[in-house]
C-alpha positions in Angstrom: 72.3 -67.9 35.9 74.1 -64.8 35.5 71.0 -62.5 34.0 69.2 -64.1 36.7 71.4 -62.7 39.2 71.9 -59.4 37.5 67.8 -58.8 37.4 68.1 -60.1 40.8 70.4 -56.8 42.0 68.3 -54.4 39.9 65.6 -54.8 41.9 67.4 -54.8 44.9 68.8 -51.5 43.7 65.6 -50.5 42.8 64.2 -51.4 46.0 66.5 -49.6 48.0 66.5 -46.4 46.0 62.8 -45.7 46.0 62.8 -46.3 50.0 66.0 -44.4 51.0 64.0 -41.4 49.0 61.6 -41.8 50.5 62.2 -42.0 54.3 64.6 -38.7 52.7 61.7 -37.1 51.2 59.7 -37.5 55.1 62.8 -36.4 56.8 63.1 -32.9 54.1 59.1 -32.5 54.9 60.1 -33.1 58.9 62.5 -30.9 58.6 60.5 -27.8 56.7 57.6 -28.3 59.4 60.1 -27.9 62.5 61.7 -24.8 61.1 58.3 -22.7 59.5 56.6 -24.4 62.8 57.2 -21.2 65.3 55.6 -18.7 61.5 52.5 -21.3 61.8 52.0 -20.4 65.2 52.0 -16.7 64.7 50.2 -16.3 61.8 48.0 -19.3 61.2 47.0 -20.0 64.5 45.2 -16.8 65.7 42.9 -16.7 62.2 39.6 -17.4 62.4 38.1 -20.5 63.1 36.0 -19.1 59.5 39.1 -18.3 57.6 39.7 -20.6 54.6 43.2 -20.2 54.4 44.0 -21.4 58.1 41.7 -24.7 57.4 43.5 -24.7 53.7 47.1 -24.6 54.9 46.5 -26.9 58.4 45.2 -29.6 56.2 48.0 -29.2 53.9 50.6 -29.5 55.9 49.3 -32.4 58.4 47.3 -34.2 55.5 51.5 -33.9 53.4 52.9 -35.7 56.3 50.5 -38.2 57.2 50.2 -39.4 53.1 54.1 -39.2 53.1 54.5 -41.4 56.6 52.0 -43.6 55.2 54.1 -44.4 52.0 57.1 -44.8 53.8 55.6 -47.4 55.9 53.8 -48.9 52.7 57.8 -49.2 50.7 59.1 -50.9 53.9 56.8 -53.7 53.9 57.2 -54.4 50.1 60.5 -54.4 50.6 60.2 -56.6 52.6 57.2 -59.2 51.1 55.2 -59.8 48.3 51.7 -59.2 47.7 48.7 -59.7 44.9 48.0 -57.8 42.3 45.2 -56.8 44.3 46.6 -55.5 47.2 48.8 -53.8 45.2 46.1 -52.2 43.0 45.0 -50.5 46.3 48.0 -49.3 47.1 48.2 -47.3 44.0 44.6 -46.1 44.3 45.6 -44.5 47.8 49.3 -43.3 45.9 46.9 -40.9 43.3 44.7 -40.3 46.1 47.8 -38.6 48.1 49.0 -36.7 45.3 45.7 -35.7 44.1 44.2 -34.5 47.2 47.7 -32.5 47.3 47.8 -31.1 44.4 43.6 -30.1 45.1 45.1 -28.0 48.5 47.9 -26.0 46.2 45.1 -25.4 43.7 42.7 -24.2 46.7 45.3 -22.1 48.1 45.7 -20.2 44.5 42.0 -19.6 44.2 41.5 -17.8 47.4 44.5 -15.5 46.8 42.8 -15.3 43.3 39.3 -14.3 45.1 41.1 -11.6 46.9 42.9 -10.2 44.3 39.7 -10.2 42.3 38.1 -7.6 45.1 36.1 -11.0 46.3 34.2 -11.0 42.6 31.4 -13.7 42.7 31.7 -15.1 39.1 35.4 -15.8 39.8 34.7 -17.7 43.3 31.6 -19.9 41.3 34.3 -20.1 38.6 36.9 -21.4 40.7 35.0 -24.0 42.6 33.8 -25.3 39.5 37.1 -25.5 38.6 38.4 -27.3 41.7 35.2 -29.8 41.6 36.0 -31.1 38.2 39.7 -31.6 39.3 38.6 -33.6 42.0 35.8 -34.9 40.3 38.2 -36.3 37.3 40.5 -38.3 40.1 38.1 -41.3 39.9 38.0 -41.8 36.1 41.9 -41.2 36.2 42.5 -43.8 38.3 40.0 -46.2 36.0 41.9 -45.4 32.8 45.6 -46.3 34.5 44.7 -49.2 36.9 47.4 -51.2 36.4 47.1 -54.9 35.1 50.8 -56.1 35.7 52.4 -55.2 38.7 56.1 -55.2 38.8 58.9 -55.0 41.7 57.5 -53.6 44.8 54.0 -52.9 43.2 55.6 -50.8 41.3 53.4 -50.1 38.2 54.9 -50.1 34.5 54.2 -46.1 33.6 52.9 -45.6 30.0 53.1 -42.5 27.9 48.7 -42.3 28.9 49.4 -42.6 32.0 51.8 -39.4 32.4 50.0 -37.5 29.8 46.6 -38.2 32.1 48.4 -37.0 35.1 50.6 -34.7 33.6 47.5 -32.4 32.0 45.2 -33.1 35.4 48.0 -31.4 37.5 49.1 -28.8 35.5 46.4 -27.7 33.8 44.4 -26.0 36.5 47.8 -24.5 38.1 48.1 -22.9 35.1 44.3 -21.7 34.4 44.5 -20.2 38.0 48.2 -18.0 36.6 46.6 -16.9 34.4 43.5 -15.4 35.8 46.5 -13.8 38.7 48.1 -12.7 35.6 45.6 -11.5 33.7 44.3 -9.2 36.6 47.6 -8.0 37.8 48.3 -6.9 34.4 45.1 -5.1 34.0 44.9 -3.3 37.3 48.5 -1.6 36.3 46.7 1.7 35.3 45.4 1.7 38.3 49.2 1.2 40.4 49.4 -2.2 41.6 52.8 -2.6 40.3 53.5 -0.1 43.5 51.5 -2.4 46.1 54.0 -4.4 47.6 51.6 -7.3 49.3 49.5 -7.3 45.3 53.4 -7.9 43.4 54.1 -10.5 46.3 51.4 -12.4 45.4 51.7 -12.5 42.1 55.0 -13.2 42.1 54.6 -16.2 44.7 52.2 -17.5 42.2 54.2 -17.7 39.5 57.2 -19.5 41.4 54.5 -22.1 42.8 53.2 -23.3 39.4 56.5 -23.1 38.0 58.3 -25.3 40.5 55.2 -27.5 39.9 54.8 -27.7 36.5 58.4 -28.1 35.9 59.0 -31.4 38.9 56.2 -33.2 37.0 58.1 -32.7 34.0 61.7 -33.5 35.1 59.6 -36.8 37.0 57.8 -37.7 33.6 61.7 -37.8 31.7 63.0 -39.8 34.4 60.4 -42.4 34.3 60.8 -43.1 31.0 64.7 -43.7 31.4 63.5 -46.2 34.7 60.3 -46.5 36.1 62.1 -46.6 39.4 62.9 -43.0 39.0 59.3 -42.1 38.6 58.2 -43.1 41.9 61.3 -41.4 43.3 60.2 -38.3 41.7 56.6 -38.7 43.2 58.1 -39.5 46.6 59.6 -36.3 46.3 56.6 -34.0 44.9 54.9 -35.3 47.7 56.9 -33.5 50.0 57.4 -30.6 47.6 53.8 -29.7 47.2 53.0 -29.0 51.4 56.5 -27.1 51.7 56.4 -24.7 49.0 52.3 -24.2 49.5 52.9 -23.8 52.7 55.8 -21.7 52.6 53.7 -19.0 50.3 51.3 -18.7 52.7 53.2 -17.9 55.3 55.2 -15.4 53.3 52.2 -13.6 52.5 50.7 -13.6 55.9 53.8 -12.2 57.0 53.7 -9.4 54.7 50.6 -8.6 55.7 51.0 -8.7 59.1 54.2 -6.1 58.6 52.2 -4.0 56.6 49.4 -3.8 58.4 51.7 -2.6 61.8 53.4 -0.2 59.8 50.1 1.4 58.8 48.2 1.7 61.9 50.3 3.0 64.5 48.4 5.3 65.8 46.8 4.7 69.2 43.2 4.7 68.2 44.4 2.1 65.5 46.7 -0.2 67.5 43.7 -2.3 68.0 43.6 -3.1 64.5 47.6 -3.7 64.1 48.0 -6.7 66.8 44.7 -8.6 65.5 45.2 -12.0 65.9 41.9 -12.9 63.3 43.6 -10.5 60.5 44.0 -12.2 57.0 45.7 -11.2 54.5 42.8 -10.7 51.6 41.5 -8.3 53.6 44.5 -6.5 53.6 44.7 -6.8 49.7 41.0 -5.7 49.7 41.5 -2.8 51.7 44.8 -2.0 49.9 43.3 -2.1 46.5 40.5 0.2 47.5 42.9 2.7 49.2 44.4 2.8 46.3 41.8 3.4 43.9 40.7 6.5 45.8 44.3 7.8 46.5 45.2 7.2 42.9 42.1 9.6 41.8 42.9 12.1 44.5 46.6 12.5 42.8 44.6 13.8 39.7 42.1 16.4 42.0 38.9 14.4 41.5 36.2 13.9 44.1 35.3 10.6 44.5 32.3 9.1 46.0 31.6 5.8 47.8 29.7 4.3 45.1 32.6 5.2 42.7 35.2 3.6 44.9 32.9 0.3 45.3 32.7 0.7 41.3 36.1 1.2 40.7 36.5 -2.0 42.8 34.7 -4.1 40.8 36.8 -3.3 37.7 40.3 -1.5 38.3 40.6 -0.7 34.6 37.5 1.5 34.9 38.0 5.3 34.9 36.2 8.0 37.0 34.2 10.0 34.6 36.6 13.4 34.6 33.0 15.5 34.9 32.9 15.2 38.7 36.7 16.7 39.1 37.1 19.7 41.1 40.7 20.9 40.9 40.4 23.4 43.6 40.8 20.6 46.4 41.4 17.3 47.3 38.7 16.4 48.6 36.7 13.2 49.0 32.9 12.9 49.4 32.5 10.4 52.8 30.4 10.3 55.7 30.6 12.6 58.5 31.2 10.2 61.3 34.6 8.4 58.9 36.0 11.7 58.5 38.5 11.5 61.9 39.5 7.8 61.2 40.1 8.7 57.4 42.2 12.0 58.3 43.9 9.1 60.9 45.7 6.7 57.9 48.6 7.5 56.7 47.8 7.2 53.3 44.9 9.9 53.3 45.8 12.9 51.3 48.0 16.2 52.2 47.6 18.6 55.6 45.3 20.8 53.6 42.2 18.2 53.0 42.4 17.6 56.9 42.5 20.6 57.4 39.4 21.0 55.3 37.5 18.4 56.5 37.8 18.9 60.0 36.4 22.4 59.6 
């Protein structure tokens, strides 16, 4: 009698722990939206109705809510009764179904700031959506391989080492094959001074926090599951709530940034067009940034450089302007006639001198 009544308050205590964190992790995710809600407007909003990133962050956010509502609602009614194995087989395909789709958004979200930081390269964008297919495309035979047979206390299912290794590698490893592309080309475009571009070391940096606080939740949640399996649906309770926030909150950051940067630059009248435009994105200001600074950086060493250079130079930061087409008697830059007055316009064109020069 008594180790029937002590099993009896486990999963009482059970019970109750996985649904207070859970109605805390909705009320933490209530909270974030209300307070980043008034950023959203500003800088998600006004994109394009063709920008990826506004679609990308609208669906995380909403999509992060809705899943976590929906599994709030779900513990309160097993608290409350008991269902088959079937039913509750269901609700654990929908519970990977959340989490997956989440963790598909944060992926999405690192690939397009890895497109623009890649100067928009084709084989990385084909690379990338390969990459996020067979994420996606692996959910099904995931949830095949760990399709519980016993269901426990609340339809709670018993967590084996397969199952967390299975989840555990699906969710980390493309965070951290996308890092290291970011990486990879941050590190490689140093030559060329992106250490110097704020909005470029923002990104990265944002990056790295993101997978980190990732990679490390899923394995503080796979330790506590194997001291209770309570504690690893407290843990996914929580990551659900985790993954929208922080995604979410890089986005914004960056956007921010850009938007800064981008009234700081153009203040000019002729430019103020440009400054307050409410479709601006911020790869586009990491493309234009990261050609800017390609040219400015060979002007710094007296070389003329062409369009067709630039574009190259583009395509692969590392690459050097040959030093045969330097003329160190000016700066100078070879461009159109009509861009010459908008070019002498930015603030980052060269000294008085080459205006001078190429307004004459």
């Amino acid at each position: 009698m008594s180790y029937q009544w002590d099993e009896d308050v486990r999963l009482a205590w059970e019970a109750q722990l996985v649904w207070y964190n859970a109605v805390a992790a909705l009320a933490f995710l209530l909270w974030d939206t209300m307070i980043t809600f008034a950023d959203e407007v500003q800088y998600i909003w006004p994109q394009s109705r063709h920008s990826p990133t506004k679609w990308v962050f609208l669906f995380t956010r909403y999509f992060g809510l809705l899943a976590q509502a929906r599994l709030v609602s779900i513990n309160l009614a097993l608290e409350v009764g008991n269902f088959s194995t079937d039913v509750c087989r269901m609700l654990y395909v929908s519970q990977v179904v959340f989490g997956g789709t989440l963790m598909a958004c944060i992926q999405a979200l690192l690939m397009l700031r890895v497109y623009a930081l890649c100067t928009q390269n084709r084989r990385i964008a084909f690379a990338m959506i390969a990459l996020l297919v067979a994420e996606l495309g692996s959910m099904p035979g995931a949830i095949h391989m760990t399709l519980p047979d016993v269901i426990g206390n609340m339809c709670m299912k018993p967590i084996t080492i397969r199952d967390i290794v299975v989840f555990g590698v699906s969710a980390m490893l493309p965070q951290v094959i996308v890092l290291g592309l970011t990486l990879i080309k941050f590190l490689s475009g140093l030559r060329a001074g992106w250490g110097k571009i704020p909005i470029v070391s923002r990104l990265v940096r944002d990056d790295f926090i993101l997978v980190s606080v990732i990679v490390v939740w899923v394995i503080i949640t796979a330790s506590l599951t194997k001291m209770n399996n309570a504690y690893g649906y407290v843990g996914y309770n929580w990551l659900l709530s985790l993954l929208p926030s922080v995604g979410c909150r890089v986005v914004i950051n960056m956007q921010r940034l850009a938007d800064d940067t981008t009234r700081s630059r153009y203040r000019q009248p002729s430019n103020r067009l440009a400054s307050t435009s409410p479709q601006f994105e911020f790869t586009s200001l990491i493309m234009e940034t990261l050609s800017e600074s390609a040219v400015f950086n060979r002007q710094s060493n007296h070389s003329i450089v062409t369009p067709s250079q630039t574009h190259s130079f583009m395509s692969d930061p590392t690459k050097s302007i040959s030093r045969d087409s330097y003329a160190h008697s000016h700066y100078h830059v070879e461009m159109p006639a009509n861009s010459y007055t908008s070019y002498a316009q930015s603030p980052l064109c060269a000294p008085r001198p080459m205006v001078n020069t190429l307004q004459e």
